[in-house]
C-alpha positions in Angstrom: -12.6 4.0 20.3 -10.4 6.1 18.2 -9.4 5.0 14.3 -6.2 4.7 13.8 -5.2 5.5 9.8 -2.6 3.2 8.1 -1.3 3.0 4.8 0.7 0.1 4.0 3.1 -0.1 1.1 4.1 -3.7 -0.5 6.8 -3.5 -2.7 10.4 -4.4 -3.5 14.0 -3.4 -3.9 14.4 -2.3 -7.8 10.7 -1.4 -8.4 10.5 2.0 -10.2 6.9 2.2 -9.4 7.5 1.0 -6.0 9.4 3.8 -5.7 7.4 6.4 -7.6 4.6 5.8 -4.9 6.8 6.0 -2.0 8.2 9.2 -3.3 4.3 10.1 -4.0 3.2 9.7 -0.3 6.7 11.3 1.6 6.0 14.3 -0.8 2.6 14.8 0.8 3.7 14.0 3.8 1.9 10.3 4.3 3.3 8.1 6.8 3.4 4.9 5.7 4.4 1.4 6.7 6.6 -1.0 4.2 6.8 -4.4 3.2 9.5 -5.7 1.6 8.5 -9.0 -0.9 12.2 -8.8 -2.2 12.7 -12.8 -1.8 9.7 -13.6 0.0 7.4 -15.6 -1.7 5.2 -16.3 0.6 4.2 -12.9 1.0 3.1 -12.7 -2.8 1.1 -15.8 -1.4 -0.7 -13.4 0.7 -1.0 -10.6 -1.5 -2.8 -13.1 -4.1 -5.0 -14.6 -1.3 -6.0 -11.0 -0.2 -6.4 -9.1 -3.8 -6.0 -11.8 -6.2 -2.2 -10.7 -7.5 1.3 -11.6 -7.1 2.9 -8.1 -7.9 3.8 -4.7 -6.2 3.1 -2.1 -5.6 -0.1 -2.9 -3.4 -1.0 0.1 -1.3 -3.3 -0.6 1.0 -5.4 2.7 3.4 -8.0 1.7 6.3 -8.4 1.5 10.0 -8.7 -0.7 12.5 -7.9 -3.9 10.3 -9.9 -2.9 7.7 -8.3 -2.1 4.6 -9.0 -1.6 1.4 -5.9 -1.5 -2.0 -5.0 0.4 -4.6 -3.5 -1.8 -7.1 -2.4 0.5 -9.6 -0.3 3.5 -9.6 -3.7 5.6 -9.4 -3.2 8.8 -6.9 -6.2 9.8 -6.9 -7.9 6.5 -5.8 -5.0 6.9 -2.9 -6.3 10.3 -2.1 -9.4 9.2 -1.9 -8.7 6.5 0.4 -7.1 8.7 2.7 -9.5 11.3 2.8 -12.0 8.4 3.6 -10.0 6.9 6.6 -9.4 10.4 7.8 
């Protein structure tokens, strides 16, 4: 069974660090997946029930349905993520 990598981006419209991380992972050419929280609350309900917080951005790298998250702008931790999942 082959691993599929993901990297998942939570954030929202106006988020300068949203965007600083999305601008982080195009520049090294990451694909990545986006959710949008902009109005949603219920999707901050799930960010706190996963990882314990209510803000973006949340980046999350795994396969397979396991993830783990970066919440902080800290690229290294996202490199190392990736390198990981691989």
């Amino acid at each position: 069974m082959s691993e599929t990598k993901t990297i998942v981006v939570w954030s929202r419209t106006g988020c300068h660090h949203c965007d600083e991380i999305k601008a982080y992972l195009q520049a090294n050419k990451y694909a990545y997946e986006l959710v949008d929280i902009e109005g949603r609350d219920y999707l901050r309900d799930i960010l706190e029930l996963k990882y314990g917080v209510r803000y973006v951005p949340v980046v999350e790298i795994g396969a397979n349905g396991r993830f783990e998250a970066v919440l902080e702008k800290d690229y290294k931790r996202i490199e190392e993520l990736v390198e990981r999942n691989a």
